[in-house]
N, CA, C and O atoms as CSV, one atom per row, in Angstrom:
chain,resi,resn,atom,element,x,y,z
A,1,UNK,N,N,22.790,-168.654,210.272
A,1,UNK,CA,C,23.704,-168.037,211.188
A,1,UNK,C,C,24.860,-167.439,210.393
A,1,UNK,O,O,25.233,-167.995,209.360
A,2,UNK,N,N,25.548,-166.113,210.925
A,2,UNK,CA,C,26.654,-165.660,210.163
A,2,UNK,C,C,27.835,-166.057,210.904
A,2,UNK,O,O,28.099,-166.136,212.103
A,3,UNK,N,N,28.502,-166.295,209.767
A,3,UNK,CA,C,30.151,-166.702,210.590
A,3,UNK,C,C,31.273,-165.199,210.422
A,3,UNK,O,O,31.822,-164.801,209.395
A,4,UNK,N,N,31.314,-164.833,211.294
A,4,UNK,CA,C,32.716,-163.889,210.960
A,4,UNK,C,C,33.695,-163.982,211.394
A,4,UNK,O,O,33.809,-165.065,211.968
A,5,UNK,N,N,34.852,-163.175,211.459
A,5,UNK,CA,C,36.349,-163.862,211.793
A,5,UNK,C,C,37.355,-162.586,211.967
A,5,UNK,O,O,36.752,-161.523,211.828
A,6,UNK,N,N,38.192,-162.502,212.130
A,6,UNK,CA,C,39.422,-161.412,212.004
A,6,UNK,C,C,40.655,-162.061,211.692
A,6,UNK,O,O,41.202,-163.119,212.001
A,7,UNK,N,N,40.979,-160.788,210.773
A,7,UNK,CA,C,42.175,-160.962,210.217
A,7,UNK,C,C,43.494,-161.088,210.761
A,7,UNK,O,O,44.073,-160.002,210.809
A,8,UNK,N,N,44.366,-162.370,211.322
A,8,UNK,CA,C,45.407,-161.850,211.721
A,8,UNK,C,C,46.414,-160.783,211.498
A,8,UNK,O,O,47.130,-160.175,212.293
A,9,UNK,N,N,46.272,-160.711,210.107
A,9,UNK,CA,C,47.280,-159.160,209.886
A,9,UNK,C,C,45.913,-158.273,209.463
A,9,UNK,O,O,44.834,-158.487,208.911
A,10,UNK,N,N,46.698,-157.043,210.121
A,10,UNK,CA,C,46.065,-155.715,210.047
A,10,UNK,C,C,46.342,-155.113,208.749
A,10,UNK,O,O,47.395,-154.559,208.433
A,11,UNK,N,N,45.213,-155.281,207.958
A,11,UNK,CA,C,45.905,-154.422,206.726
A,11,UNK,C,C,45.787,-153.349,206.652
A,11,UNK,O,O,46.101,-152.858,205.568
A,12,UNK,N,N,45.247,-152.362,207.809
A,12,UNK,CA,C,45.242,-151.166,207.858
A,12,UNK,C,C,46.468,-150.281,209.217
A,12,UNK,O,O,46.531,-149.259,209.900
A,13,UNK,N,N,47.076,-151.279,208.990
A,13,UNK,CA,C,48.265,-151.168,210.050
A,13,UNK,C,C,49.547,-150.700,209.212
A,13,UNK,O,O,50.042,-151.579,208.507
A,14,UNK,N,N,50.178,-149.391,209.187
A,14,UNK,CA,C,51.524,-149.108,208.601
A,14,UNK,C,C,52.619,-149.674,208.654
A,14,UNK,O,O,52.837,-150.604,209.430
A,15,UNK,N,N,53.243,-149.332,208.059
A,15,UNK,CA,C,54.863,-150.037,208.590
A,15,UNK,C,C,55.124,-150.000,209.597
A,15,UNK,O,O,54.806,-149.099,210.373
A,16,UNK,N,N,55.787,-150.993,209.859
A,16,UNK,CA,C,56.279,-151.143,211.402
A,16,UNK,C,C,57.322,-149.957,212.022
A,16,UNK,O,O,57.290,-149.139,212.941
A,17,UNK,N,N,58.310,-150.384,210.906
A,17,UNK,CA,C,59.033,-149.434,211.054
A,17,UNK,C,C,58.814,-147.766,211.973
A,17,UNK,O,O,59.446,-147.225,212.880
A,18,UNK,N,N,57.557,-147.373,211.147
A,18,UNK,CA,C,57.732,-146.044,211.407
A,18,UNK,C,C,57.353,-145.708,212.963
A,18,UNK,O,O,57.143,-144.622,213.503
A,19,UNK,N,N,57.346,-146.762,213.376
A,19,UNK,CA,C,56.342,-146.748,214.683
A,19,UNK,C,C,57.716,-147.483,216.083
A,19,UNK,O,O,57.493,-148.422,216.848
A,20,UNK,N,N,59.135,-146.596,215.985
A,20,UNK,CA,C,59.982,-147.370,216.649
A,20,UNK,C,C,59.875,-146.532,218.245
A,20,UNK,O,O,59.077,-145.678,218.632
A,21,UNK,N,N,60.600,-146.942,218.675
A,21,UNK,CA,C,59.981,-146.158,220.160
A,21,UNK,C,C,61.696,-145.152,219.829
A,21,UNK,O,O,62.537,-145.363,218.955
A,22,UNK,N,N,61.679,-144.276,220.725
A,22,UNK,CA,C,62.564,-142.522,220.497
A,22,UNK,C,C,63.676,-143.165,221.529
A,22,UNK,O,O,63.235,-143.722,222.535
A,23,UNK,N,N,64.772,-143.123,221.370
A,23,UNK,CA,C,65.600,-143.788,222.241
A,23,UNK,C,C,66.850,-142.035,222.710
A,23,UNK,O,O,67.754,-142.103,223.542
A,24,UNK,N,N,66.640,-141.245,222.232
A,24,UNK,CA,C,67.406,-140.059,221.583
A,24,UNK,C,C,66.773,-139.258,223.087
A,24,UNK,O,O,65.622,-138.901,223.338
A,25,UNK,N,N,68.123,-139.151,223.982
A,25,UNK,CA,C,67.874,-138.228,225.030
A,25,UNK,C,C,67.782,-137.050,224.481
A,25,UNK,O,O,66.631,-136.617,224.431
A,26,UNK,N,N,68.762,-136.251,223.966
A,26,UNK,CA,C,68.289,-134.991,223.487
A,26,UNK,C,C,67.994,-134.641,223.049
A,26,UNK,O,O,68.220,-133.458,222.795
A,27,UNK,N,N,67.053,-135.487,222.449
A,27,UNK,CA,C,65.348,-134.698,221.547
A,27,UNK,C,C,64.266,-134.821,222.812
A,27,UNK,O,O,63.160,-134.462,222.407
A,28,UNK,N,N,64.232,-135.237,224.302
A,28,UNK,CA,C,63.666,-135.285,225.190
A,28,UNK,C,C,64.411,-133.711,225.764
A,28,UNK,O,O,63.868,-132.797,225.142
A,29,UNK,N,N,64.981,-133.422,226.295
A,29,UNK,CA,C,65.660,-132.492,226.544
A,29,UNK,C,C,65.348,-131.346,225.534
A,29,UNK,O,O,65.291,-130.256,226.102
A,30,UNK,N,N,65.185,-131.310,224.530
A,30,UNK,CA,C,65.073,-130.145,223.394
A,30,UNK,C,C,63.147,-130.017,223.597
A,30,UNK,O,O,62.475,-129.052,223.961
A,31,UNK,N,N,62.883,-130.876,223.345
A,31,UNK,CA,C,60.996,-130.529,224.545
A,31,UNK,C,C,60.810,-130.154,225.265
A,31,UNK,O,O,59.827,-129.415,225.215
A,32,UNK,N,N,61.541,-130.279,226.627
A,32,UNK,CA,C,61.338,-129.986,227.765
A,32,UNK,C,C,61.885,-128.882,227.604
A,32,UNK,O,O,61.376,-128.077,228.383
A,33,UNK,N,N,62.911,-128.286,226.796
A,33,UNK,CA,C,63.358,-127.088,226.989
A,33,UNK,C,C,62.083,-125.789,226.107
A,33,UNK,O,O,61.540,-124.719,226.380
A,34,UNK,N,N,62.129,-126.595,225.181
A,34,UNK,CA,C,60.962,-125.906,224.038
A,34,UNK,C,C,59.177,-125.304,225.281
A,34,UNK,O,O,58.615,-124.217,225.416
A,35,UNK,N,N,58.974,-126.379,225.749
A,35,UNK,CA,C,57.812,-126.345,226.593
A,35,UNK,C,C,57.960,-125.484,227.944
A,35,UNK,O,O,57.034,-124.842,228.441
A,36,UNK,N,N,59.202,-125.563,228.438
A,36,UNK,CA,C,59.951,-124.753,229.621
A,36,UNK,C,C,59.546,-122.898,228.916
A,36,UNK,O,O,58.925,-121.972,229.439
A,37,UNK,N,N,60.205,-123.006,227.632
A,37,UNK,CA,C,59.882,-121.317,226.927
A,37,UNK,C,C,58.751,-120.876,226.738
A,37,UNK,O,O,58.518,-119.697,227.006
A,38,UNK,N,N,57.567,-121.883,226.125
A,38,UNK,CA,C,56.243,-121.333,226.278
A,38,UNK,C,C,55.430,-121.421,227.164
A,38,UNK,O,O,54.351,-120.828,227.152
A,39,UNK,N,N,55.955,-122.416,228.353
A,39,UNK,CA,C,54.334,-122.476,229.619
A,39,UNK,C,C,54.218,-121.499,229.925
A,39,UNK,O,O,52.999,-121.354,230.008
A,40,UNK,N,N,54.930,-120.133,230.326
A,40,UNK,CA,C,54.064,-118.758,230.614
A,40,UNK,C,C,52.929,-118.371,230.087
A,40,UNK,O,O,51.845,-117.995,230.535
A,41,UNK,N,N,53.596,-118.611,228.568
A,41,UNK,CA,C,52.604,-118.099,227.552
A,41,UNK,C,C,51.660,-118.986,227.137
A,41,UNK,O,O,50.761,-118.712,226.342
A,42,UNK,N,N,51.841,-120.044,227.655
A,42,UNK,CA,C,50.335,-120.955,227.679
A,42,UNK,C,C,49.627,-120.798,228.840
A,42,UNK,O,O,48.443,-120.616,228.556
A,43,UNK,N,N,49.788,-120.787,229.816
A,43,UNK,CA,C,49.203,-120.388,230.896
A,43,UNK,C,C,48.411,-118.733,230.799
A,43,UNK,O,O,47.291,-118.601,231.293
A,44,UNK,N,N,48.928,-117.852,230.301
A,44,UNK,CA,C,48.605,-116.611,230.271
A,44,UNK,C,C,47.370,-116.499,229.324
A,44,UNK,O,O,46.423,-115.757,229.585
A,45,UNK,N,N,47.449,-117.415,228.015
A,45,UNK,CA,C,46.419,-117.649,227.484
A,45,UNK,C,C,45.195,-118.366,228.209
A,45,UNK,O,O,44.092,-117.821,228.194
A,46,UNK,N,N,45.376,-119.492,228.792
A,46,UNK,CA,C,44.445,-120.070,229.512
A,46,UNK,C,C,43.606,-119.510,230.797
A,46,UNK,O,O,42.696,-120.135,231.341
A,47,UNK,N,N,44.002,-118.422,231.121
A,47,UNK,CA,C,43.825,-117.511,232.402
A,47,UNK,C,C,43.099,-116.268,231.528
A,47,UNK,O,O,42.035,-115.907,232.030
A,48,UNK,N,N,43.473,-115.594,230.374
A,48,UNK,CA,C,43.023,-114.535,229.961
A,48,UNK,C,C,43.263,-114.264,228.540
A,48,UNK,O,O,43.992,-113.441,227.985
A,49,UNK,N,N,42.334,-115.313,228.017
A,49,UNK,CA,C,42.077,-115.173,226.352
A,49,UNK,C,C,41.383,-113.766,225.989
A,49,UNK,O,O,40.679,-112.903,226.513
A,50,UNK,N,N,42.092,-114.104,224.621
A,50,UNK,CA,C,40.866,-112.678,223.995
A,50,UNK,C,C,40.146,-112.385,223.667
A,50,UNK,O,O,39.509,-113.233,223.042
A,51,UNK,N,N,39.549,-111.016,223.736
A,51,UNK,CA,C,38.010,-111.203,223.161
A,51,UNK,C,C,38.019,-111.774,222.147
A,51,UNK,O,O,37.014,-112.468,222.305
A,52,UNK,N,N,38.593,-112.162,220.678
A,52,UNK,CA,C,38.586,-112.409,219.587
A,52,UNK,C,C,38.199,-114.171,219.292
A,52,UNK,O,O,37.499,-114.762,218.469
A,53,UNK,N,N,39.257,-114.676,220.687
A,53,UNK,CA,C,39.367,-116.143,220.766
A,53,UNK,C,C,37.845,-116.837,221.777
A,53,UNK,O,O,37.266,-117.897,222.016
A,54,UNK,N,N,37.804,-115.678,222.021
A,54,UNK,CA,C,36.093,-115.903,222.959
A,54,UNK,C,C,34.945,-116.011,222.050
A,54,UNK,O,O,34.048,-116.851,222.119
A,55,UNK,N,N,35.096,-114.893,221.031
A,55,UNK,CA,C,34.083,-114.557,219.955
A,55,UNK,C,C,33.884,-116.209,218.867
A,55,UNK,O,O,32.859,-116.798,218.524
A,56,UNK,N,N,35.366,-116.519,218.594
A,56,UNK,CA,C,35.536,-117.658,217.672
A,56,UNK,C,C,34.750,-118.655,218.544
A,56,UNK,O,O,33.768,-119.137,217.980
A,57,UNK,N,N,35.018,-119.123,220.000
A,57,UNK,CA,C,34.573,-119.947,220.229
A,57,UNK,C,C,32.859,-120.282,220.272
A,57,UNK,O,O,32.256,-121.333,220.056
A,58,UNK,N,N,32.391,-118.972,220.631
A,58,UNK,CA,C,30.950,-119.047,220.844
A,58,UNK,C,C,30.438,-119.032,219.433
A,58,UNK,O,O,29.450,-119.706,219.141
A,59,UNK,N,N,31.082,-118.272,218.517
A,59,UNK,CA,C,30.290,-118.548,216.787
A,59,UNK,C,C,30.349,-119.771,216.464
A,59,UNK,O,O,29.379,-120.157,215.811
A,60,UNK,N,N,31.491,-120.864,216.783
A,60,UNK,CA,C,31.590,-121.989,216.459
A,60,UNK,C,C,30.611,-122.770,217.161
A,60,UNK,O,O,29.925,-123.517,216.464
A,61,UNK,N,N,30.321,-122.742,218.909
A,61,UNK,CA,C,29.495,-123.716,219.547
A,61,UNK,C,C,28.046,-123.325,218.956
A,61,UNK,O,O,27.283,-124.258,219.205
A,62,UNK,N,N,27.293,-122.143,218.168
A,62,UNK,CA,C,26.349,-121.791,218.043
A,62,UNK,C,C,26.219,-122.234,216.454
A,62,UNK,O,O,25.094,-122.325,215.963
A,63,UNK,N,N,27.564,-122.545,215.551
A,63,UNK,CA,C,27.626,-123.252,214.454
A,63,UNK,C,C,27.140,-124.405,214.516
A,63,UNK,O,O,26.785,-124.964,213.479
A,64,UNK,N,N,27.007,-125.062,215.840
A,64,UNK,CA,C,26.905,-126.760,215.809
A,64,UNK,C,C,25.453,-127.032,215.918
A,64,UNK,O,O,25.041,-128.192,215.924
């Protein structure tokens, strides 16, 4: 029979540190404003891409 086990520490786990939660209202505010400027232009893409971005996609699904 095999015995296996897990490691209580993750050694593939980074510093803790870098992983703190964003406490900074106006870097929430500077997103929402950032995302407020491009949803037209994400939307406009998603409604009526180009031929070019049509072409990429189908050479790629026919790559796979």
């Amino acid at each position: 029979m095999t015995k296996t086990s897990t490691s209580k520490t993750n050694v593939n786990l980074q510093n803790h540190s870098m992983f703190q939660p964003r406490t900074d209202i106006e870097s929430d505010a500077e997103i929402d404003l950032f995302y407020d400027q491009i949803k037209s232009k994400l939307d406009r893409l998603a409604k009526n891409p180009q031929d070019e971005t049509i072409n990429k996609i189908l050479a790629y699904s026919r790559s796979k």
